[in-house]
C-alpha positions in Angstrom: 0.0 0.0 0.0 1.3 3.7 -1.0 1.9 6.2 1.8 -1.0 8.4 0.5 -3.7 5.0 0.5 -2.1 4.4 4.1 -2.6 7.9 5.5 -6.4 8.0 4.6 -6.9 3.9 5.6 -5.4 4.9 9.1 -6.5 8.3 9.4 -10.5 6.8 8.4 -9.8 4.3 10.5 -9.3 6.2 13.7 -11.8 8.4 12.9 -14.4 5.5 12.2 -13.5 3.9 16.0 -15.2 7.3 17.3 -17.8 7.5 15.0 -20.3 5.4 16.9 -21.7 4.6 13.1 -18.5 2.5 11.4 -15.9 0.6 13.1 -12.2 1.2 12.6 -11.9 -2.1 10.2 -15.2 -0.6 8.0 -13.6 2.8 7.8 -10.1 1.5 7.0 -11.8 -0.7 4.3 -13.6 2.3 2.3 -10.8 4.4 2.6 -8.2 1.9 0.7 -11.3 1.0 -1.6 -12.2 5.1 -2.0 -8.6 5.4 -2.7 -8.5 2.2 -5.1 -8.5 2.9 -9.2 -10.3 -0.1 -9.9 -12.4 -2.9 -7.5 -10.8 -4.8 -5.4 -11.6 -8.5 -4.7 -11.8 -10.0 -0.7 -8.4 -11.4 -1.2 -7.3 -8.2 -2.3 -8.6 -6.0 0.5 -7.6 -8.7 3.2 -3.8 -8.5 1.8 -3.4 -5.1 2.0 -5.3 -4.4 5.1 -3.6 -7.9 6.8 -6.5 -9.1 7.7 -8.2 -12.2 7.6 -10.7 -12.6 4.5 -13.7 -13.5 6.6 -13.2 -10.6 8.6 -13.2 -8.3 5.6 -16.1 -10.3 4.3 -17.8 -9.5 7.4 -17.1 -5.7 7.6 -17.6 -5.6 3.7 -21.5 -6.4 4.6 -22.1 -3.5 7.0 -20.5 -1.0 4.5 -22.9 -2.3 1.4 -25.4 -1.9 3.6 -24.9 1.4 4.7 -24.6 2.3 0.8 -20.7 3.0 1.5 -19.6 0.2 -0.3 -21.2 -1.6 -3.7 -20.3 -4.8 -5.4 -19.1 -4.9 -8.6 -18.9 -7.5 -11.4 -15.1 -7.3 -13.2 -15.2 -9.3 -16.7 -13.3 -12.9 -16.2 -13.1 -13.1 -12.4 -16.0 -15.2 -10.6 -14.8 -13.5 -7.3 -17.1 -10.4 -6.2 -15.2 -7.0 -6.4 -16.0 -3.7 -4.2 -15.6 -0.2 -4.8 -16.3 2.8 -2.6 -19.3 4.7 -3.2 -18.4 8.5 -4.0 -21.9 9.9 -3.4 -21.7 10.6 0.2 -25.1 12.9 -0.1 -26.8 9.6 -0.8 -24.5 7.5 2.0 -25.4 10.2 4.6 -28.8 10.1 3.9 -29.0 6.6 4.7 -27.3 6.9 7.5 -29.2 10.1 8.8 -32.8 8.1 8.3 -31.2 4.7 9.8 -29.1 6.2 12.6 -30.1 9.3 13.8 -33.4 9.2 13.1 -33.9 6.3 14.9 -32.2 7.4 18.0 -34.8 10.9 17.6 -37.8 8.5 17.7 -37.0 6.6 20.6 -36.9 9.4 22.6 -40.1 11.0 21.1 -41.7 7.5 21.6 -40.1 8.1 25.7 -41.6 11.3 25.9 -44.9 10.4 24.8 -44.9 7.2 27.3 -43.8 10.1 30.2 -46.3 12.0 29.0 -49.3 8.9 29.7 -47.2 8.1 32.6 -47.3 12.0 34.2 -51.3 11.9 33.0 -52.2 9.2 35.1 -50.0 10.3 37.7 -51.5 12.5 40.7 -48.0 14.7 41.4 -47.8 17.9 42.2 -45.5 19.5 40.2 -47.2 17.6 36.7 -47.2 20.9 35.0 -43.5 21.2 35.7 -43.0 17.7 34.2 -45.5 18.9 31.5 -43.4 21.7 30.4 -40.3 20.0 30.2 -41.5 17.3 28.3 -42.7 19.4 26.2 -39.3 21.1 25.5 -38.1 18.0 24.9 -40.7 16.8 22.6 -40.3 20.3 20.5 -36.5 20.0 20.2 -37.0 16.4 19.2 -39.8 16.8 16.6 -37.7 19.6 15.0 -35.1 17.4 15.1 -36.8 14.7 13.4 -37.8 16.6 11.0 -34.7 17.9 9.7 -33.5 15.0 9.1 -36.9 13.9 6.9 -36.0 16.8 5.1 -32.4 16.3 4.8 -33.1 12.4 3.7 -35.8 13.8 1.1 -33.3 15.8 0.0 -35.5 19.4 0.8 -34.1 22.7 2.4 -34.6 22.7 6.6 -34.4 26.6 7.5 -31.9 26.6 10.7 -34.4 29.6 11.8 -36.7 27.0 12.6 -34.6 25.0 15.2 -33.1 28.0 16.4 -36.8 29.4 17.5 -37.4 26.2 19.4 -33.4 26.1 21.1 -34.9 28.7 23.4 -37.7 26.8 24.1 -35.1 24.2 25.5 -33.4 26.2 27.8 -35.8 28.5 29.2 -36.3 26.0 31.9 -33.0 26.4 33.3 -32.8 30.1 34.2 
């Protein structure tokens, strides 16, 4: 492997371990195959990334299915072939709608389970618990729909979120 194809696998790499949405081995893996002028076979990747073929195999999954990655077909080889996928508009959508968006509607789905719970609750300060679930259920809905917007590809004016940001924190002065 070059020194420029090993800066990017390593520097993808680290940055993938922190990601919380690839590991280090699916980073490293796009990065030689963003980097790659044709696709590469299993055999291939696992050589230069010294690592073992089912293991590549393995990580080579996630990143197809996250839209990172895509088989290809090379003329007189029966072994499958990747190559990185170079529209990252489309690969962050997926990962926006899969990911994140997920994440936002568990905690809209909390919030509205708090808010049954506080409902048939007979406490006191309810219309303190009120309020701040409903701050939380504002910033969330906003939220969730920036990233429908985002993944449908439409404009989210930031002047939306921001009105609501002080909805947030006017609890805490």
């Amino acid at each position: 492997m070059d020194r420029v194809t090993s800066t990017l696998v390593d520097g993808l790499g680290a940055a993938g371990a922190t990601s919380g949405i690839l590991s280090q081995q699916q980073a490293r893996i796009f990065g030689l195959l963003y980097l790659s002028a044709r696709p590469l076979s299993l055999d291939e990747i696992a050589a230069e990334l010294s690592q073992s073929k089912s293991n590549v195999s393995l990580n080579i999954r996630a990143l197809v299915e996250w839209h990172l990655v895509r088989r290809r077909p090379v003329p007189g080889s029966r072994r499958d072939h990747y190559e990185a996928a170079t529209d990252f508009f489309r690969a962050l959508q997926e990962i926006f709608e899969r990911r994140f968006r997920w994440t936002v509607r568990q905690v809209l789905a909390s919030v509205a389970d708090a808010r049954a719970a506080a409902a048939a609750s007979a406490r006191r300060e309810k219309s303190d618990v009120d309020e701040r679930l409903a701050r939380l259920e504002a910033f969330f809905g906003l939220i969730d729909a920036g990233i429908a917007a985002f993944v449908r590809g439409e404009a989210f004016q930031a002047e939306t979120l921001r009105n609501v940001i002080p909805l947030a924190t006017r609890g805490r002065r």
